[in-house]
N, CA and C atoms as an extended XYZ file, in Angstrom:
294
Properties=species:S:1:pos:R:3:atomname:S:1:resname:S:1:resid:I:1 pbc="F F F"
N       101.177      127.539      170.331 N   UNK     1
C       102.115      127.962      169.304 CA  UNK     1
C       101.371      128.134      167.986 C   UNK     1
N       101.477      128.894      166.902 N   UNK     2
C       101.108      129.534      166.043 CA  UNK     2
C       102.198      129.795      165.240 C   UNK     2
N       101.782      128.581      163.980 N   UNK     3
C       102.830      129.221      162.825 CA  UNK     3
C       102.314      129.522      161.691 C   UNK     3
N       102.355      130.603      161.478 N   UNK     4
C       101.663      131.681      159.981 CA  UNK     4
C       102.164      131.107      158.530 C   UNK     4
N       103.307      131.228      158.322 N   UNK     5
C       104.399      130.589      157.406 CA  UNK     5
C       104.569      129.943      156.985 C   UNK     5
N       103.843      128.630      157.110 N   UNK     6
C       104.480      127.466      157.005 CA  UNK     6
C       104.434      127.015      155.317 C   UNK     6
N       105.679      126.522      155.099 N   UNK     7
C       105.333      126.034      153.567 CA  UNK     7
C       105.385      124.824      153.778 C   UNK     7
N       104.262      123.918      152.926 N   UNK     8
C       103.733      122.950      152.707 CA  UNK     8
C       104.415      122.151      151.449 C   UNK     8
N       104.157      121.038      151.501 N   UNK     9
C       104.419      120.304      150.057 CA  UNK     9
C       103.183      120.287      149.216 C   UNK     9
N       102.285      120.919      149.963 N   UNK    10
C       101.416      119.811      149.010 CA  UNK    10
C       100.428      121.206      148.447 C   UNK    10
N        98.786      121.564      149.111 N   UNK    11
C        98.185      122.785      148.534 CA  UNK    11
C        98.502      123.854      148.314 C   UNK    11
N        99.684      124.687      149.269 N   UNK    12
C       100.204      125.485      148.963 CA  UNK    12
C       100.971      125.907      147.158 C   UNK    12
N       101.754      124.503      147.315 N   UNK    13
C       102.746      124.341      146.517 CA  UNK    13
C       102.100      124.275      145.282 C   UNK    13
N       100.748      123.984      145.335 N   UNK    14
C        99.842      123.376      143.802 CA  UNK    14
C        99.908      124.781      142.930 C   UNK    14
N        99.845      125.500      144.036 N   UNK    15
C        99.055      127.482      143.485 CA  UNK    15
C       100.454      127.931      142.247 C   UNK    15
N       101.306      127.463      142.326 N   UNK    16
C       102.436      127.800      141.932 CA  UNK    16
C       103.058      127.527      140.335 C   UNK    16
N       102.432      126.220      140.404 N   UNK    17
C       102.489      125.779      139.371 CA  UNK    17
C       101.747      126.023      138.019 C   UNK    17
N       102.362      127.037      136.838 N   UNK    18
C       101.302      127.958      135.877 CA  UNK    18
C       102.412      128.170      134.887 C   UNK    18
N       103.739      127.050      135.043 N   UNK    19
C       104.312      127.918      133.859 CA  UNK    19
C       104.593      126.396      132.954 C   UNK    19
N       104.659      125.857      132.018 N   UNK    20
C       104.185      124.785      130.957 CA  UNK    20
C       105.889      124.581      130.664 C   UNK    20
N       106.485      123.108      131.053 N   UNK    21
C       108.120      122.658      130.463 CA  UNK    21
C       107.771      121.637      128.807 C   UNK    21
N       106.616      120.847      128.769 N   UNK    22
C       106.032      119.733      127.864 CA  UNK    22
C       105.258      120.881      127.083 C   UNK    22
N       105.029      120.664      125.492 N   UNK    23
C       103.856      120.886      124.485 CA  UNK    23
C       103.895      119.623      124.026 C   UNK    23
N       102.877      119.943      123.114 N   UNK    24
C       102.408      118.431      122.487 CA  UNK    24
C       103.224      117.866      121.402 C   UNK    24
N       103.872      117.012      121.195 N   UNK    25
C       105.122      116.821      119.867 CA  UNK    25
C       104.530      117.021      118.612 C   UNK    25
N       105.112      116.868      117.925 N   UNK    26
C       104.806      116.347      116.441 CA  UNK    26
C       104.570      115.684      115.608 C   UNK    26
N       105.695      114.541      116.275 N   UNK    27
C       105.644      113.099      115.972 CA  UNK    27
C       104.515      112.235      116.619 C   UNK    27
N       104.693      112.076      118.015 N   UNK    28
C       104.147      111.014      118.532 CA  UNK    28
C       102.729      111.562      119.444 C   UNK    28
N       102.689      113.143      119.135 N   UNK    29
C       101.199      113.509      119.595 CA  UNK    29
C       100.874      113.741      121.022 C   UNK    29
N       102.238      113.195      121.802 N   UNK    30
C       102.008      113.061      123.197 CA  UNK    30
C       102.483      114.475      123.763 C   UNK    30
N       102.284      115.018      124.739 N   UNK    31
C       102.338      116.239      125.743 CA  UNK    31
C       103.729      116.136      126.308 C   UNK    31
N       104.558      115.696      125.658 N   UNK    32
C       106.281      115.343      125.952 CA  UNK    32
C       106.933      116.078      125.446 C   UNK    32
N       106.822      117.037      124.779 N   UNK    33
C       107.993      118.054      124.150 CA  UNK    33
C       108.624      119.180      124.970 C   UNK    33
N       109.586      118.732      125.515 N   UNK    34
C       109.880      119.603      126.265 CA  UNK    34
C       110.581      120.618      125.559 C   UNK    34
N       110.026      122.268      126.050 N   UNK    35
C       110.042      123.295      125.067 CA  UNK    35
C       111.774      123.962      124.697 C   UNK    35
N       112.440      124.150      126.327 N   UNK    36
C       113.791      124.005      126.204 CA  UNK    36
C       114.719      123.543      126.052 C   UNK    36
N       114.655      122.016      126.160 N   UNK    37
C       115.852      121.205      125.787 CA  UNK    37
C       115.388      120.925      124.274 C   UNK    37
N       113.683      121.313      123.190 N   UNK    38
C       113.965      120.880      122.325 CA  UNK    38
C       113.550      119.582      122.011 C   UNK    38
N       113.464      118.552      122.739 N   UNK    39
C       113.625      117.279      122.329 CA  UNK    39
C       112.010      116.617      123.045 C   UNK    39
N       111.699      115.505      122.592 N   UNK    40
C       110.192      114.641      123.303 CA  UNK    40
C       110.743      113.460      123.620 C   UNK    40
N       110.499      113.599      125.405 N   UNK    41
C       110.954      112.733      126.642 CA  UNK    41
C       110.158      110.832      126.325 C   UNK    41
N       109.025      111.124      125.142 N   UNK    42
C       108.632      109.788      125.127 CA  UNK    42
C       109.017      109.072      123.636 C   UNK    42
N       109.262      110.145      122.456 N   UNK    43
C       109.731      109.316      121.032 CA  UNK    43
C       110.851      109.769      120.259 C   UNK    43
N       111.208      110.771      121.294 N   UNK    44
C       112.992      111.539      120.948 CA  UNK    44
C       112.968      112.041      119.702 C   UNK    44
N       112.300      112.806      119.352 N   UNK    45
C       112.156      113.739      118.430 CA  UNK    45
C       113.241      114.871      118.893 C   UNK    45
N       113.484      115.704      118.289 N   UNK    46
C       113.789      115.584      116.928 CA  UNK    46
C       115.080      114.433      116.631 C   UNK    46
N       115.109      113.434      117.000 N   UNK    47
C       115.992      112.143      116.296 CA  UNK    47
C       115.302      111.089      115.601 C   UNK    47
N       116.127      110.855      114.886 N   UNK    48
C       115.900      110.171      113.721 CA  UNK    48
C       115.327      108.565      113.949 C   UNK    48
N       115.698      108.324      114.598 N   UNK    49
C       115.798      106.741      115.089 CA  UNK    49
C       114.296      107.504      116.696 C   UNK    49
N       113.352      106.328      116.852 N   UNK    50
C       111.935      106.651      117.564 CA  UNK    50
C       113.167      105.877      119.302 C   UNK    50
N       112.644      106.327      120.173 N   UNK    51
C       113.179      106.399      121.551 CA  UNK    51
C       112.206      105.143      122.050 C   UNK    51
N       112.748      103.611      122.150 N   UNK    52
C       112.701      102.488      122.879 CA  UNK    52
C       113.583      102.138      123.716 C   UNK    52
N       112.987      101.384      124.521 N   UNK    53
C       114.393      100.623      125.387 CA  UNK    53
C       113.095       99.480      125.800 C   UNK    53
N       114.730       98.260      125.760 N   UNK    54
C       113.854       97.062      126.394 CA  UNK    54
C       113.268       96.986      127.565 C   UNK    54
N       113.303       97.939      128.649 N   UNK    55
C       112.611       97.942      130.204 CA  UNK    55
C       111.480       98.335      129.710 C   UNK    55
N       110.890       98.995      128.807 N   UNK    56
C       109.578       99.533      128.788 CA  UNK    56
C       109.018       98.493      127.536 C   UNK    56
N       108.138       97.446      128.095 N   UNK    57
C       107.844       96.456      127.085 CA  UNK    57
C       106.739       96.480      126.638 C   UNK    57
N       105.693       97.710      127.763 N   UNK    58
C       104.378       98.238      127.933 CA  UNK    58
C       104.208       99.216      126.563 C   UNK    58
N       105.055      100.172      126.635 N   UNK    59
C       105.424      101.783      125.786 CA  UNK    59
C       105.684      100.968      124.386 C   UNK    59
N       106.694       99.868      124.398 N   UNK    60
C       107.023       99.281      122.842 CA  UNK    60
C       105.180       98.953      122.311 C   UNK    60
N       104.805       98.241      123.276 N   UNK    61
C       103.800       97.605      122.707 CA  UNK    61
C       103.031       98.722      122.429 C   UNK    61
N       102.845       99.299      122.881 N   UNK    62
C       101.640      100.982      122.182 CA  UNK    62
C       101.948      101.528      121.236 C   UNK    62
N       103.003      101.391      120.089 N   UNK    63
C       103.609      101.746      119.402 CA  UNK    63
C       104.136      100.877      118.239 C   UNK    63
N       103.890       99.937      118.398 N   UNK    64
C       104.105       98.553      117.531 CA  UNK    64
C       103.617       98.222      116.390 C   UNK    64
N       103.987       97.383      115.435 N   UNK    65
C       103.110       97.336      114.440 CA  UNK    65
C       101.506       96.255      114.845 C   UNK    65
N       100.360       96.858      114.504 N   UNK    66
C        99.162       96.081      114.496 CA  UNK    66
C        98.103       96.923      116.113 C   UNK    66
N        99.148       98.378      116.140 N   UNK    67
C        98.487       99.244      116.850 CA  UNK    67
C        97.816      100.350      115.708 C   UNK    67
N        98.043      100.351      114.668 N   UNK    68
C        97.360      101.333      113.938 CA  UNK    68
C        96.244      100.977      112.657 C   UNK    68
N        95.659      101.045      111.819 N   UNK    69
C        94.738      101.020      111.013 CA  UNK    69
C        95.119       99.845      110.284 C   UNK    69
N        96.986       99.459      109.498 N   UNK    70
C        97.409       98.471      108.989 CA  UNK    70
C        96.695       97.691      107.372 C   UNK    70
N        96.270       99.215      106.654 N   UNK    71
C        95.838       99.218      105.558 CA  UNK    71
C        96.407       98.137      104.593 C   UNK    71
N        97.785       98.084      104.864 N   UNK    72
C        98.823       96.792      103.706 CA  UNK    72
C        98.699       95.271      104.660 C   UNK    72
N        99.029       95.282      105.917 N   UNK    73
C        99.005       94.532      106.691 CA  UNK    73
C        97.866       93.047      106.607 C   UNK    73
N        97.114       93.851      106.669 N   UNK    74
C        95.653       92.640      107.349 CA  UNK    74
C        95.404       92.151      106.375 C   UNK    74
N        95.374       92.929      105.105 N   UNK    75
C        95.211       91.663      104.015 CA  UNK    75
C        96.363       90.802      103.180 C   UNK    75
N        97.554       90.825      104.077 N   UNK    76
C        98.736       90.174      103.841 CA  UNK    76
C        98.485       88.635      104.041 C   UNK    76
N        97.921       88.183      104.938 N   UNK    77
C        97.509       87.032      105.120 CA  UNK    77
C        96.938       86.353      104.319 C   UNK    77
N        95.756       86.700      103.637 N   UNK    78
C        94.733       86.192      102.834 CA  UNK    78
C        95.536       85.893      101.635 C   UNK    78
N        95.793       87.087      101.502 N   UNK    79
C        96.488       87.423       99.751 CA  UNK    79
C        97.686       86.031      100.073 C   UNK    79
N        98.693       85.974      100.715 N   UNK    80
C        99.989       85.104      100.641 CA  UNK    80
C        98.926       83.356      100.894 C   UNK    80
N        97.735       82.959      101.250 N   UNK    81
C        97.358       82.201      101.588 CA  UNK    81
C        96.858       81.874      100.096 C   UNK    81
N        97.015       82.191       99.023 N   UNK    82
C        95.914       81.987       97.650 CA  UNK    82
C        97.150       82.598       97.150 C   UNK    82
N        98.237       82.741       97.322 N   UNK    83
C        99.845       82.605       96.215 CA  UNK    83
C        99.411       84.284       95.473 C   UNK    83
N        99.140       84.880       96.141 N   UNK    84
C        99.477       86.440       95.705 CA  UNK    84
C        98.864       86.398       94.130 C   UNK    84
N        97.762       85.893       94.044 N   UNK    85
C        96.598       85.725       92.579 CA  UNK    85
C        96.061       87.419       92.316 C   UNK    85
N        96.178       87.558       90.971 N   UNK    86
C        95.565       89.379       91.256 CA  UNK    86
C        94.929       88.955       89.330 C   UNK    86
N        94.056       89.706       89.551 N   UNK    87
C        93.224       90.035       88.205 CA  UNK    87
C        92.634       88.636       87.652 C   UNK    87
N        91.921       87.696       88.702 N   UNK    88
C        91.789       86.416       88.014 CA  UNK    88
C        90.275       86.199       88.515 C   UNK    88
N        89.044       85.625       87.904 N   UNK    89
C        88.030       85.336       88.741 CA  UNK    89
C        87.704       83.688       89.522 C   UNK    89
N        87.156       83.759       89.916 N   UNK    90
C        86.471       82.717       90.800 CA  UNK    90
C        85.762       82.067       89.310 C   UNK    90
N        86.193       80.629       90.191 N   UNK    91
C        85.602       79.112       89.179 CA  UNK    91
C        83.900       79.625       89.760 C   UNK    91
N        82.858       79.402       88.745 N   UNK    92
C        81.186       79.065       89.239 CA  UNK    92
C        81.335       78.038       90.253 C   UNK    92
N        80.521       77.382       91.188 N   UNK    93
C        80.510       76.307       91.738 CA  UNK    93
C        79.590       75.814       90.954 C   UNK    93
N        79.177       74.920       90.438 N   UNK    94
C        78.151       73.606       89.848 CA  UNK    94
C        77.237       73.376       90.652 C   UNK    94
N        75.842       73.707       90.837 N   UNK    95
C        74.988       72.817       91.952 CA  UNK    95
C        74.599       71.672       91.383 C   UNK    95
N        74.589       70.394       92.223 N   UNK    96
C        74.637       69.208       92.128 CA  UNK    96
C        72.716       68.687       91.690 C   UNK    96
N        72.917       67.979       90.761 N   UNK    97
C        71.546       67.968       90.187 CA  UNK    97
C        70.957       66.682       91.121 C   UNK    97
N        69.842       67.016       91.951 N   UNK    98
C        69.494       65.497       92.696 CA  UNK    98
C        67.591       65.604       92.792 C   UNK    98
């Protein structure tokens, strides 16, 4: 038996695929914008409010604060540890005469 025809799931089916539903967003940079509905399947653009849900605890965390550069952040610590002091210098230390 000999079948010419046959459609496949799998190599056949690959050849087919050439027409693009995702571009790259705006917001969140990712390849999720889907071009006809308009909207990005991973940070819901164009809405106002960014697209979380508590099942994805992986996706929150990639997106979180202390995932990006955190220019105000990192020196929040220091600064609140020494009472938020600005324009003041450092005491000399004394070396001890022996």
């Amino acid at each position: 038996m000999f079948y010419p025809l046959i459609c496949t799931k799998g190599t056949t089916s690959f050849g087919k695929r050439h027409n693009k539903s995702h571009t790259s967003c705006r917001r969140c940079g990712k390849v999720s914008y889907h071009i006809q509905k308009k909207t990005c399947s991973s940070c819901g653009y164009p809405a106002k409010k960014m697209r979380n849900f508590n099942w994805g605890q992986k996706a929150k965390g990639r997106r979180t604060v202390g995932t990006g550069r955190m220019r105000y952040m990192k020196t929040l610590t220091r600064r609140f540890k020494n009472g938020f002091r600005e324009g003041t210098q450092a005491k000399k230390m004394i070396a001890s005469k022996e």
